[in-house]
C-alpha positions in Angstrom: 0.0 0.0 0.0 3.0 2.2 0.8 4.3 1.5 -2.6 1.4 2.7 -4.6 0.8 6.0 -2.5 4.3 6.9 -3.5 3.9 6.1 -6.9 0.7 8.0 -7.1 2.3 10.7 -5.4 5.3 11.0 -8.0 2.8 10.4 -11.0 0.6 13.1 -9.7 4.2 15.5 -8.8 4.9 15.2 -12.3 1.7 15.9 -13.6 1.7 19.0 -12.0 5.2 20.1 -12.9 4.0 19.6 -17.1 0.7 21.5 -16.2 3.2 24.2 -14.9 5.0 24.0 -17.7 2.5 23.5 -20.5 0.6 26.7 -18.8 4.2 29.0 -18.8 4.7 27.9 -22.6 1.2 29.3 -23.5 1.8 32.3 -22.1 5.3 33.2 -23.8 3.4 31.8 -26.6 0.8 34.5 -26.2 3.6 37.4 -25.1 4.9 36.6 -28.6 2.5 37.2 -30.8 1.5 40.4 -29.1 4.8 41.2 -29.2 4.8 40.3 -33.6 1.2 42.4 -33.4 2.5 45.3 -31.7 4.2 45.8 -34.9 7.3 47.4 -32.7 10.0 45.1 -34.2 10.3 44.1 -37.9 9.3 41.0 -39.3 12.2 40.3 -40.3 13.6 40.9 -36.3 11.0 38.9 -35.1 8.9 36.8 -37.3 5.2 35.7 -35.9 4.6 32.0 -34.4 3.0 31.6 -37.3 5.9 31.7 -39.8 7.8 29.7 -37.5 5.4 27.2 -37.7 5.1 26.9 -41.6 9.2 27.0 -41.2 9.6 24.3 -39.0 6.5 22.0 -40.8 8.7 22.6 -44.1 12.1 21.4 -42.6 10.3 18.4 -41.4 9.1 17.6 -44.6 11.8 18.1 -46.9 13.9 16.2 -43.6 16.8 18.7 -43.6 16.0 19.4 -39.8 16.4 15.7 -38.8 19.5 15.7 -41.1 20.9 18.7 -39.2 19.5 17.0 -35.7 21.2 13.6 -36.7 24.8 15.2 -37.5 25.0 17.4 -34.6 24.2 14.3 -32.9 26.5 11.7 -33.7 28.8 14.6 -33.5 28.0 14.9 -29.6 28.1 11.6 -28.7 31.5 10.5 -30.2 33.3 13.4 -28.6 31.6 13.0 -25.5 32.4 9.0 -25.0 35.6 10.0 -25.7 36.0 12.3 -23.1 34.2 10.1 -20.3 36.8 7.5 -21.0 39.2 9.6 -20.5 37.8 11.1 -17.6 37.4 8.4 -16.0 40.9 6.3 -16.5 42.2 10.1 -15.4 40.5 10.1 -12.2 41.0 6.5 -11.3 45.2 7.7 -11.7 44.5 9.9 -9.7 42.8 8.4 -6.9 45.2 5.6 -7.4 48.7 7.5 -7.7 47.8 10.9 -6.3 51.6 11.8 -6.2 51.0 11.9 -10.2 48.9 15.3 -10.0 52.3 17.1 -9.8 53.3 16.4 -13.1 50.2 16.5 -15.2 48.1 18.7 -12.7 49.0 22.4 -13.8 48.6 21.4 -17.6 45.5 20.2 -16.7 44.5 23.5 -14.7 45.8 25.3 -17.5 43.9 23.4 -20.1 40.3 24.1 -18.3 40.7 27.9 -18.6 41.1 27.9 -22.0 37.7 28.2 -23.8 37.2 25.0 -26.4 36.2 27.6 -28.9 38.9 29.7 -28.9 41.3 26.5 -30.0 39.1 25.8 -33.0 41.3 28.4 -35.3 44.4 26.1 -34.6 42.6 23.1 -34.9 41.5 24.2 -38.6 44.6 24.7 -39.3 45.8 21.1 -38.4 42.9 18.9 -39.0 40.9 21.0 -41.3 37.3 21.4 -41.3 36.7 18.2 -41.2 35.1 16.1 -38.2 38.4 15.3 -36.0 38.4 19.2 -35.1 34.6 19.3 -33.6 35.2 16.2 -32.1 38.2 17.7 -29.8 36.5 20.7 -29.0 33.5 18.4 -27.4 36.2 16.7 -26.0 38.1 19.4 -24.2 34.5 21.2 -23.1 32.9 17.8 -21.4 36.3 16.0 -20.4 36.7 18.7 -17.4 33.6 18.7 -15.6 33.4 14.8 -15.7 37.3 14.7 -14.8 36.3 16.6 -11.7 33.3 15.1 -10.6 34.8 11.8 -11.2 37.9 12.1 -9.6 36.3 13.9 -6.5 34.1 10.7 -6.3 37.1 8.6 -6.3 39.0 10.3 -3.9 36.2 11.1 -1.1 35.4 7.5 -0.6 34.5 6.7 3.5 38.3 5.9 5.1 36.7 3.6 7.2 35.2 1.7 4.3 38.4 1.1 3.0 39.5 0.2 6.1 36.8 -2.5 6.1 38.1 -3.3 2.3 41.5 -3.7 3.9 40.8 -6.3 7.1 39.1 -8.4 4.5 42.0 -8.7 2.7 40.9 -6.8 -0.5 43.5 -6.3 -3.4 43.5 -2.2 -4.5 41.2 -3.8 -8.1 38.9 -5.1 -5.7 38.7 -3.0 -3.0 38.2 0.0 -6.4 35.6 -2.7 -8.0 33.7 -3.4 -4.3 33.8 0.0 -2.6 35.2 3.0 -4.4 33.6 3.1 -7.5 30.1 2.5 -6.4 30.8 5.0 -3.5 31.7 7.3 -6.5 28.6 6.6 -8.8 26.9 9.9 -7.9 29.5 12.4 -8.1 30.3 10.4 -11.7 26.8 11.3 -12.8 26.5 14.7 -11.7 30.2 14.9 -13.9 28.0 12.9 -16.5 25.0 15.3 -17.3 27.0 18.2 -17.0 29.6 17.3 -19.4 26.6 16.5 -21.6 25.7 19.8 -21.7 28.5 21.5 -21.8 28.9 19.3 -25.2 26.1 20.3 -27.0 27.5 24.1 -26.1 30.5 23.7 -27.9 29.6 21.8 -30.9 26.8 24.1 -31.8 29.6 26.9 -31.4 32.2 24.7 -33.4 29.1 24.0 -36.1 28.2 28.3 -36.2 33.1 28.4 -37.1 33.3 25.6 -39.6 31.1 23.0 -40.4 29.0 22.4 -43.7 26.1 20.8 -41.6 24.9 20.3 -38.3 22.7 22.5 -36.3 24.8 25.5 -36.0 25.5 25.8 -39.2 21.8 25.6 -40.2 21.3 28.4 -37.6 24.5 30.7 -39.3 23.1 29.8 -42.4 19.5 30.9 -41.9 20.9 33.8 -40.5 23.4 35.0 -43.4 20.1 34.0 -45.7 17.9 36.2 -43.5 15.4 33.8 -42.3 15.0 34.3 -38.8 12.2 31.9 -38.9 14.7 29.5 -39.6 17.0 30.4 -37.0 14.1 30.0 -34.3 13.4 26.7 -35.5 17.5 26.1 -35.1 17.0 26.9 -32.0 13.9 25.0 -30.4 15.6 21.9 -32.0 18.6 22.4 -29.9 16.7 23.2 -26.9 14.0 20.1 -27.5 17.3 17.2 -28.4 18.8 18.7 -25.3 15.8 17.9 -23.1 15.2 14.6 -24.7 19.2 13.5 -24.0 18.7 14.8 -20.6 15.5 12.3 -19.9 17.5 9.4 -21.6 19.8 9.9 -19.2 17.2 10.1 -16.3 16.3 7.1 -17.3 20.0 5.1 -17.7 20.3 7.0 -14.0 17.6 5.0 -12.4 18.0 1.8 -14.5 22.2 2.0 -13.6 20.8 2.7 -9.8 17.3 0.2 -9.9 15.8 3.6 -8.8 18.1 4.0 -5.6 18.8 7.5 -7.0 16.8 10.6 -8.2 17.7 11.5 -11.4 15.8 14.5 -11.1 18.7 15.9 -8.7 21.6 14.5 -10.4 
């Protein structure tokens, strides 16, 4: 019985958070078209919701929006499985070998203040347009907030759990395998959907530089073409396959944890 009042009580949480939602959308909705009838800004500024309508109904038809979706995509998640596994084999060194920070440490440190973007000029220059240059700047811009997360997980593990790990005998692989890496699952996650978004970030600004497809370049395109319809629809696409990778992930959250965590606070 206790089980299916809280289920009732997250189903009906939920509900209420979309009818929240669902009633805030209708009324930017609303505050934009007064704001295209007002006739204060140009049409060309900012075209009606009408426009953007027949815009976005158009790219779905002639599929050139999924095309754009789909690139942008693949683009994401290559860089950003590439930069987890380095994250992660990073901070496992240095929980492991923490004497190790002082050689590769400040390069590191170095390395995180330097905006992806502003790398993509010399990156041009030595891989071209083509895709290995978006893929590193995805890289550099999720590898840092997963390296952090990830080794902070890692290296905040209980003491006396290990301590535990140690009377039992435990070699370091198992003691990692049995105790610090589950110990560490959270603070990995948060590192997780953070790096995710910091991804799609920098490969829409990589896309808007040099790129022949993708969603930033549709968006730079519509713009030098002066269809800010277009652009809007750019935009709303980026927004919507943002929300929809962060539910998937929700979801690999509570499947990874059998619903011992909330993904909603991850």
């Amino acid at each position: 019985m206790g089980e299916k009042r809280a289920e009732h009580g997250r189903v009906k949480r939920s509900a209420e958070r979309l009818g929240r939602g669902l009633v805030f959308a209708l009324i930017l909705f609303l505050a934009w078209e007064l704001a295209f009838r007002s006739g204060r800004w140009s049409r060309y500024v900012l075209p009606g919701p009408g426009k953007v309508a027949g815009a976005l109904w158009t790219m779905i038809a002639n599929g050139s929006l999924f095309v754009s979706m789909a690139v942008s995509l693949r683009r994401v998640l290559t860089g950003y499985l590439i930069a987890f596994v380095l994250a992660f084999l990073l901070g496992a060194a240095a929980a492991a070998r923490p004497r190790w920070n002082d050689y590769y440490g400040p390069y590191l440190e170095f390395m995180r203040n330097v905006p992806p973007l502003s790398l993509i000029a010399l990156l041009i220059l030595w891989f071209g347009i083509g895709e290995t240059s978006k893929i590193i700047i995805i890289v550099l811009a999720s590898f840092f907030p997963m390296f952090l997360n990830i080794r902070k997980g890692f290296t905040s593990c209980d003491k006396k759990l290990l301590e535990v790990g140690q009377v039992c005998g435990f070699s370091y692989f198992r003691q990692f395998s049995r105790i610090i890496l589950p110990s560490a699952v959270p603070d990995i996650l948060v590192g997780m959907r953070i790096g995710l978004g910091y991804s799609w970030r920098a490969i829409i600004g990589a896309e808007m530089i040099a790129a022949s497809s993708g969603l930033g370049y549709l968006i730079l395109d519509a713009q030098q073409m002066s269809r800010s319809d277009k652009v809007i629809v750019g935009i709303l696409a980026i927004g919507l396959i943002g929300i929809a990778c962060d539910k998937v992930f929700g979801l690999l959250v509570s499947w990874v944890t059998h619903g011992g965590a909330d993904s909603e606070n991850i």
